[in-house]
N, C-alpha and C positions, 0 to 999 in steps of 0.2 A: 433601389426602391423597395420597400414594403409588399405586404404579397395582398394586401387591400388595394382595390382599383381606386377608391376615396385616398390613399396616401397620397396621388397625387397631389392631391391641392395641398398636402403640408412643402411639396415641393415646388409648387409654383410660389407659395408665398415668399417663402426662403427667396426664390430667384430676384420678387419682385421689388420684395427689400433691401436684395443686396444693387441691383440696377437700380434702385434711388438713390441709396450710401455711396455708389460710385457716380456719381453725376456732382461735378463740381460747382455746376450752376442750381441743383438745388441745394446743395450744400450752404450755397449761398444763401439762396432767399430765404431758408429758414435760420441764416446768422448763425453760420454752425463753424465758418470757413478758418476759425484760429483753433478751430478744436484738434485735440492732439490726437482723438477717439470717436470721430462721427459715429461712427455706429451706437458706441455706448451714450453716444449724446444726445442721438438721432430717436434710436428704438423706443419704444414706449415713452417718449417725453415729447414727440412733437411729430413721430411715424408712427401710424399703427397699424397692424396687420389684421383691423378689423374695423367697424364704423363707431369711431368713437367721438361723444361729444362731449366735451367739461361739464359736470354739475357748477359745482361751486367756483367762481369765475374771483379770481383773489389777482390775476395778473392777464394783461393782452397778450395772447400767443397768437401763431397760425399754426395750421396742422395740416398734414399729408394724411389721409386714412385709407383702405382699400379693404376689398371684400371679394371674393370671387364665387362665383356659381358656376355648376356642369350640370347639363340637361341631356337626356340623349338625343339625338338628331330624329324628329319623328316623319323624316324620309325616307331613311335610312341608320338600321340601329347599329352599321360598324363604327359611326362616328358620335361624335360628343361636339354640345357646344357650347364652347366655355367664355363666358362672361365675365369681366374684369370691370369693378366696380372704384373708382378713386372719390373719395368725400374729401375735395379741399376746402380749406374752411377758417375763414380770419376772423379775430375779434374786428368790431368795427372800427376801434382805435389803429388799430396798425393797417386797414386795408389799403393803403396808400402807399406805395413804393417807388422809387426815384432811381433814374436810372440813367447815368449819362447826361444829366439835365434835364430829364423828359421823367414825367409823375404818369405811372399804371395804377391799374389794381391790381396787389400783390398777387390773388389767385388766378387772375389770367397771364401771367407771367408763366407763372406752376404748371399751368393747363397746357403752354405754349411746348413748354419742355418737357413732360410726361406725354405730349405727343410726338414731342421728337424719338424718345427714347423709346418707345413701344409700337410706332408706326415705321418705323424704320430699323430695326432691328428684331431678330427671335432671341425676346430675351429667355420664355420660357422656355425653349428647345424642342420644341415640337415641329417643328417645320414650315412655321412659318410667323405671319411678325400681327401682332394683335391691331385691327379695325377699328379704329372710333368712329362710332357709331351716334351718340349723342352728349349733349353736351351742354346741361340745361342749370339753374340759377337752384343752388343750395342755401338754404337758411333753415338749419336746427332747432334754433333759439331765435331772438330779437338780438341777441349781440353778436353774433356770428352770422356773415355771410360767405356766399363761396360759392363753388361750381360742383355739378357732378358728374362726372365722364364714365360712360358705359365702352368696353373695348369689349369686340367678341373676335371667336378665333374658333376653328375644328381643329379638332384631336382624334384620336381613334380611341373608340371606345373601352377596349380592354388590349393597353398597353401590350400586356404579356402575349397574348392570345395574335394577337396580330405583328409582331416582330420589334415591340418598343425595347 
């Protein structure tokens, strides 16, 4: 890591992306599963490593987006708390998804399995496995709806200084 305490989050996001690109059920639901290159097919075309919403809407897509914040802990300033932001988010043509016979909405499908993936495993490596905490109704636009999930987690506040 970087000798910036802020490098982390260039390294959380890496983790966070790469723990989407290895999930083979979101692979799926974003119709990615004949790709020879998910990542390269995944990354900035339909995942983003920040909150992104389409201006110009030319085709129905869905989207995985995230965002993350660190606050200090103001209990206690060895720790940090770090908040993991997901903007999922469908055109409203596609939010419909079928599955086994049985029609969801494609983003609680998403929602279902970014809690799998982050409530039950450290994916960031910190020591332990990210909280959702909420989990409320996403609309950007009028043609886009979706969900948006808050995870929080502690960290130690200066990595280096404290044995990271």
């Amino acid at each position: 890591m970087g000798k910036s305490r802020s490098y982390e989050i260039i390294e959380y996001r890496r983790k966070i992306c790469d723990a989407i690109i290895d999930s083979s059920k979101l692979i799926q639901l974003l119709g990615k599963e004949n790709s020879d290159d998910p990542e390269s097919d995944m990354l900035f075309h339909c995942v983003y490593p920040h909150e992104f919403v389409p201006e110009t809407i030319d085709e129905t897509k869905r989207y995985i987006n995230f965002e993350i914040s660190a606050t200090i802990d103001p209990r206690n300033n060895v720790y940090k708390d770090l908040a993991v932001y997901f903007f999922i988010l469908s055109h409203k043509d596609v939010i419909r998804y079928s599955e086994h016979g049985t029609d969801y909405l494609w983003y609680d499908k998403v929602v279902c399995e970014l809690d799998n993936i982050f409530s039950e495993h450290d994916v960031l490596g910190i020591g332990g496995t990210l909280q959702l905490v909420s989990n409320t109704p996403y609309s950007p636009q009028h043609k886009f709806k979706g969900r948006l999930l808050k995870f929080i987690v502690k960290d130690f506040n200066n990595g280096l200084r404290y044995g990271k």
